[in-house]
C-alpha positions in Angstrom: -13.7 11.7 -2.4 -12.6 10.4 0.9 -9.0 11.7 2.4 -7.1 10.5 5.3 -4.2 11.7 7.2 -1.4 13.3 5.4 2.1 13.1 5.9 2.9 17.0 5.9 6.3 18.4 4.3 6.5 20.0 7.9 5.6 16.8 9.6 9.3 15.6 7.7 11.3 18.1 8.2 10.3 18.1 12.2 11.0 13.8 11.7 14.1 14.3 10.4 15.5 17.3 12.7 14.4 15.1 15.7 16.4 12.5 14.2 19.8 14.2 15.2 18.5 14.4 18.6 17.6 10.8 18.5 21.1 9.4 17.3 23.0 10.2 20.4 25.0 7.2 20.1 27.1 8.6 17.6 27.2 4.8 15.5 27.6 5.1 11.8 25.3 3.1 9.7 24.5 5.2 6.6 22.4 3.5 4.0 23.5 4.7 1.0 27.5 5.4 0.3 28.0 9.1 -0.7 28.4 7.8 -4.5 24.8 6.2 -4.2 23.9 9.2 -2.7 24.2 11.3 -6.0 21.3 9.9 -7.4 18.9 10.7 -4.1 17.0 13.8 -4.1 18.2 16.3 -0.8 15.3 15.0 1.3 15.7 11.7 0.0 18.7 11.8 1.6 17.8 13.4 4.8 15.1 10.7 5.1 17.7 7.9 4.9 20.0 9.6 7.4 17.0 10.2 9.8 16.4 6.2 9.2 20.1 4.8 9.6 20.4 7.0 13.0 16.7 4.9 14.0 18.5 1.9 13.2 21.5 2.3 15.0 19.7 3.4 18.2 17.3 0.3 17.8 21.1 -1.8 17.7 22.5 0.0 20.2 19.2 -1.0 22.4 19.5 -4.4 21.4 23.4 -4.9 22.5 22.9 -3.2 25.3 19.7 -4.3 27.2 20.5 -3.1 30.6 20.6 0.8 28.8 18.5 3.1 31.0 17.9 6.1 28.5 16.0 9.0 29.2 15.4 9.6 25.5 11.1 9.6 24.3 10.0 10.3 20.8 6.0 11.4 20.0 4.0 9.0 19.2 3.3 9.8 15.5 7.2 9.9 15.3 7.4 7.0 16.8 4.9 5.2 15.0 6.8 6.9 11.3 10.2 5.3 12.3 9.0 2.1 12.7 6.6 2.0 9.1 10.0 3.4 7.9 12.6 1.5 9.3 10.7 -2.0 8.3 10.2 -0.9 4.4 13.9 0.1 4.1 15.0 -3.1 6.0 12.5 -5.7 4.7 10.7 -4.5 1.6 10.7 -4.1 -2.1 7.9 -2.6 -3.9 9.1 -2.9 -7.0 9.0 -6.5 -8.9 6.0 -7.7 -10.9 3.8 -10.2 -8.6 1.4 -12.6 -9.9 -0.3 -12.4 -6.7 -0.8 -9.9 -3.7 -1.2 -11.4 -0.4 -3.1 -8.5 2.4 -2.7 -9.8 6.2 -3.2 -7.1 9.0 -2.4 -7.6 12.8 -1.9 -5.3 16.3 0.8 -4.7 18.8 0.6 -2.7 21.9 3.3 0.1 22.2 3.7 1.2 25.5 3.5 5.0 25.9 4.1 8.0 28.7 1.2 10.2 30.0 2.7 13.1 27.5 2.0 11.9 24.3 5.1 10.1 24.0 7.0 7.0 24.1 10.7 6.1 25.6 13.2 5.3 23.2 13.2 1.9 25.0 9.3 0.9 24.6 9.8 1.7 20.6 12.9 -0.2 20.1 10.4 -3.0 21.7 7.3 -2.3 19.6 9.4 -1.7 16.5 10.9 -5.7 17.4 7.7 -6.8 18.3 6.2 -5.6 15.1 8.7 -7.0 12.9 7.7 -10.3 14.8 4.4 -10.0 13.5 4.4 -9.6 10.2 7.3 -12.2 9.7 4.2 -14.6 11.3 2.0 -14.2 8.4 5.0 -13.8 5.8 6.4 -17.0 6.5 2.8 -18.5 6.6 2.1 -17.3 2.3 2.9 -20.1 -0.2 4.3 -19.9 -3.0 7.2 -19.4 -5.9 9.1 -15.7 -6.0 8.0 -14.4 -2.3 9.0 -11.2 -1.4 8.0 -8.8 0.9 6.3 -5.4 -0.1 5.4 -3.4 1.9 4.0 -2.7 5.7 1.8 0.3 6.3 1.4 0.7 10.5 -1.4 2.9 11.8 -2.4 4.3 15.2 -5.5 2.9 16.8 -5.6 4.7 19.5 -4.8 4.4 23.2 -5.4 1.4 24.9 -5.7 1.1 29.1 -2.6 1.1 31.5 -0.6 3.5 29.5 -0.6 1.4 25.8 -1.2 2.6 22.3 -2.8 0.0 19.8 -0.8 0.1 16.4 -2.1 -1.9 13.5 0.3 -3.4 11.2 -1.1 -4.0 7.2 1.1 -6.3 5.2 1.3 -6.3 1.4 4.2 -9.7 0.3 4.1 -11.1 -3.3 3.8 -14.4 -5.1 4.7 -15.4 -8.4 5.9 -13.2 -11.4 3.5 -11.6 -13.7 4.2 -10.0 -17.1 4.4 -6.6 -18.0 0.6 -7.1 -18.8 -1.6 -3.8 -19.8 -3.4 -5.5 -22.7 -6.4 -7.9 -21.6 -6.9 -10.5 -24.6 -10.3 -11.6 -26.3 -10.3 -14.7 -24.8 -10.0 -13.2 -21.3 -13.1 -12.6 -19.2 -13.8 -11.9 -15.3 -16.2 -11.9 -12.9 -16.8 -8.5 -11.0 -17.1 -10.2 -7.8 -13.6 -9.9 -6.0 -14.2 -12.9 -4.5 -14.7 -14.5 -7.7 -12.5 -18.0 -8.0 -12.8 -18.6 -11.5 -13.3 -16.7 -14.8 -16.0 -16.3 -17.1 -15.7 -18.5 -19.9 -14.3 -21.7 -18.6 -14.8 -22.4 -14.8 -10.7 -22.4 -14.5 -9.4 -20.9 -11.2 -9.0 -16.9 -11.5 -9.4 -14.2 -9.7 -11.8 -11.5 -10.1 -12.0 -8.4 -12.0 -11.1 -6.0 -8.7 -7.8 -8.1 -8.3 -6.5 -8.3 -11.4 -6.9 -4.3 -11.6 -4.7 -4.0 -8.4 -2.4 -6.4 -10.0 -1.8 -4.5 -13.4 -2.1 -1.4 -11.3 0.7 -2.0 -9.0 2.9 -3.3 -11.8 2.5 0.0 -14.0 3.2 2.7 -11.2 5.7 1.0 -9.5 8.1 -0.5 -12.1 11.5 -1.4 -10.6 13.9 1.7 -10.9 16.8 1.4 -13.0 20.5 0.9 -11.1 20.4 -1.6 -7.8 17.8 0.5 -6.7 14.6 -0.4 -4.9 11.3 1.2 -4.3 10.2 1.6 -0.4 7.1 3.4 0.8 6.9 5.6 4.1 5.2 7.7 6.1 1.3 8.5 6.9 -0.9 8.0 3.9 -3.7 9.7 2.4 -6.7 7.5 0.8 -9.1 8.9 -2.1 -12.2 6.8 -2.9 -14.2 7.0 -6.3 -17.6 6.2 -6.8 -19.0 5.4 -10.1 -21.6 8.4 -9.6 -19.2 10.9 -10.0 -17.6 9.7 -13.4 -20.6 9.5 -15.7 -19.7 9.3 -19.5 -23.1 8.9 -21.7 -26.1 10.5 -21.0 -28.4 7.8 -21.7 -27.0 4.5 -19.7 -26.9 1.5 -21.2 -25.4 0.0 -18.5 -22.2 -1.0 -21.0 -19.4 1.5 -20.6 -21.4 4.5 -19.2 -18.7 5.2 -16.2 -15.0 5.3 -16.0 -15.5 2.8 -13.1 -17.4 -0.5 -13.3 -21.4 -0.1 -12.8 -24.2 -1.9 -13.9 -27.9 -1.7 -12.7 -31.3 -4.2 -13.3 -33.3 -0.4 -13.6 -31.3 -0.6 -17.3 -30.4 -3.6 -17.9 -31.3 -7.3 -16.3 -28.3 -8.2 -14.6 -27.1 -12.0 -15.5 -24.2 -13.5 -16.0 -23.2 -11.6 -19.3 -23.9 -8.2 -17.1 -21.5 -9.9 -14.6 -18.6 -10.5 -16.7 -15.9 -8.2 -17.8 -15.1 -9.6 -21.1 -14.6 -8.3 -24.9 -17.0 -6.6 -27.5 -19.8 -6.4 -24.5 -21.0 -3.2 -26.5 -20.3 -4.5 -30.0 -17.8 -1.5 -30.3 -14.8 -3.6 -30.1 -13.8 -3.0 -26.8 -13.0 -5.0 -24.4 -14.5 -4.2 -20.8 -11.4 -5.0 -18.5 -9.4 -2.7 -20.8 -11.6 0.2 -20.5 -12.0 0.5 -16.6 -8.3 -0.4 -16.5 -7.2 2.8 -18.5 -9.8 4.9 -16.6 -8.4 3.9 -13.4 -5.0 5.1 -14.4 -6.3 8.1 -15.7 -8.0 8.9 -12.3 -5.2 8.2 -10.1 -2.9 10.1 -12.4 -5.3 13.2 -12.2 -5.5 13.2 -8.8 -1.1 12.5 -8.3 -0.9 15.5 -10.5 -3.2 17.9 -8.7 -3.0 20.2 -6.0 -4.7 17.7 -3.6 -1.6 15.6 -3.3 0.4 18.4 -1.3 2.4 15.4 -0.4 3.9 14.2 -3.9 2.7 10.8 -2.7 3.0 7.5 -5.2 0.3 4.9 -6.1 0.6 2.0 -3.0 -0.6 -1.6 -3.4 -2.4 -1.1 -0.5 -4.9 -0.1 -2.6 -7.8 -2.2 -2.8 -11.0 -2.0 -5.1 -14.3 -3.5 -3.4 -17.1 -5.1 -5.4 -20.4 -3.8 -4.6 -23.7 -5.5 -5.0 -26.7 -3.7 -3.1 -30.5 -4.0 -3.6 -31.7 -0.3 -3.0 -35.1 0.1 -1.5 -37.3 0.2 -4.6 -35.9 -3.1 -5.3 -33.3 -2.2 -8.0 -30.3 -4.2 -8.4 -26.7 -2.3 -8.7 -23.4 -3.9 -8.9 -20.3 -2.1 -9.1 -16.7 -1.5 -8.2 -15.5 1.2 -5.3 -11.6 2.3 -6.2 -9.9 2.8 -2.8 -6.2 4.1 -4.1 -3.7 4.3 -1.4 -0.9 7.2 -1.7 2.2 7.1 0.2 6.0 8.9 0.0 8.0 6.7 -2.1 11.2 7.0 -2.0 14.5 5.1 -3.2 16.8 3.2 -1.4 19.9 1.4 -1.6 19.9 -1.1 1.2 20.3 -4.9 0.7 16.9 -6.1 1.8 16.6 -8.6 4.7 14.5 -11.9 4.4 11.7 -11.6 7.6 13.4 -13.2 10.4 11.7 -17.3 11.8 11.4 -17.0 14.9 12.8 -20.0 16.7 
């Protein structure tokens, strides 16, 4: 189990105390009247204060360019802002896609020799970051497009003074059903490459993307009310390998782990080993169902323990890999490698902006 940086309690409440120090311009832009306000948790709230003052400093930038401000935020502040500001502004989390569309690209931010940046360099990274991502938003086909979510990460300092910030995109295509039931007549390939299913050479997508797909759909149902999902702040990743979720004690290479596995020192793997489809076993089960529920089950056990200090939410950021090794005595092993993405989610109010074309 593989963990990344975590977005502290502390690390918010510094966030959104330095947020009264950042909104020195005194303009109002509350996201959420004090009615809609009711249904947000205290540091809910706080959050989408902390955001509105970022916003109306990145305005008050914008209307006045020749503004010299003394003003600097940290660079992980600075860097949380802007993930925030663009998933309030830009994103919804929260409708059933068909299809998930992943597209990463950089920006330079430019930073002091203190660990910090000027007000005035993250106004112009946020803007410049926003410009990338509409890029490869505006370049997806395809019916019901809407924008997720952006996940932006330090890469580290750069020369002359420059921090590299990578910028991960998650936008949607196409509605899909409340799905959660896989059908007998449904069968995938492991492969996430895979183009077609099992049965009838028609165009699908493989086993690891329909997961994400269902996955995404379960834990981040759209809210009730006019309400919308964002997700902000750092995030923490946990990886599960099949190893460490044996169920039978003598493998049969059908059903002996919660995640997908399957090796030739077993079973010879062919096409039927290949295929996620029903009645594999002859139990009556159908494969896609069983490693579907498992992968809820795992991602709820970890949400609910003390590991997620956080209270972070399933992200479709998430991606499971398909593996498919020779070791060195010659032995086939496919299999699947869960990486589940946890972030803050939180609920917001805002009417969400269409990514801007640049002209």
């Amino acid at each position: 189990m593989k963990k990344i940086k975590i977005f502290t309690t502390f690390t918010l409440i510094a966030l959104v105390v330095g947020a009264v120090v950042l909104h020195s311009c005194k303009k109002e832009n509350p996201l959420h009247t004090q009615s809609q306000q009711t249904n947000l948790t205290e540091q809910d709230i706080q959050i989408n204060n902390a955001i509105a003052n970022f916003l109306a400093k990145v305005d008050y930038h914008r209307e006045s360019p020749g503004y010299k401000s003394e003003e600097s935020l940290s660079i992980d502040s600075a860097i949380w802002y802007i993930d925030a500001a663009i998933n309030y502004t830009y994103a919804i989390a929260n409708h059933p896609f068909a299809q998930l569309h992943r597209d990463t690209s950089f920006i330079e931010m430019g930073v002091l020799e203190s660990y910090e940046a000027a007000i005035t360099e993250v106004v112009e990274a946020y803007d410049g970051t926003i410009s990338k991502f509409s890029q490869k938003y505006h370049a997806i086909e395809g019916e019901n497009k809407q924008f997720i979510m952006a996940n932006v990460e330090d890469m580290g300092p750069l020369p002359e003074n420059k921090q590299s910030l990578r910028i991960i995109t998650i936008t949607g295509t196409g509605t899909f059903g409340p799905g959660g039931d896989f059908e007998e007549d449904e069968a995938y390939l492991f492969d996430r490459d895979a183009t077609i299913d099992c049965f009838y050479g028609i165009p699908s997508s493989g086993a690891p993307i329909i997961f994400e797909t269902y996955l995404n759909n379960h834990y981040n149902a759209e809210p009730t009310g006019n309400w919308h999902w964002a997700f902000i702040g750092y995030e923490t990743v946990v990886v599960f390998y099949y190893q460490d979720h044996q169920l039978n004690t003598t493998l049969t290479n059908y059903l002996d782990y919660k995640i997908f596995a399957a090796s030739d020192a077993v079973e010879t793997i062919d096409e039927e080993t290949e295929c996620l489809e029903w009645n594999q076993d002859l139990s009556g089960n159908h494969e896609m169902q069983f490693y579907y529920d498992y992968l809820k089950e795992l991602i709820d056990e970890w949400m609910a323990s003390g590991q997620n200090t956080g209270n972070l939410n399933y992200t479709p950021l998430s991606i499971i890999e398909s593996d498919d090794v020779t070791n060195q005595y010659s032995i086939r092993i496919i299999s699947h490698i869960p990486k589940i993405h946890f972030k803050r989610r939180v609920k917001a109010y805002t009417e969400v902006n269409e990514p801007p074309i640049e002209e």
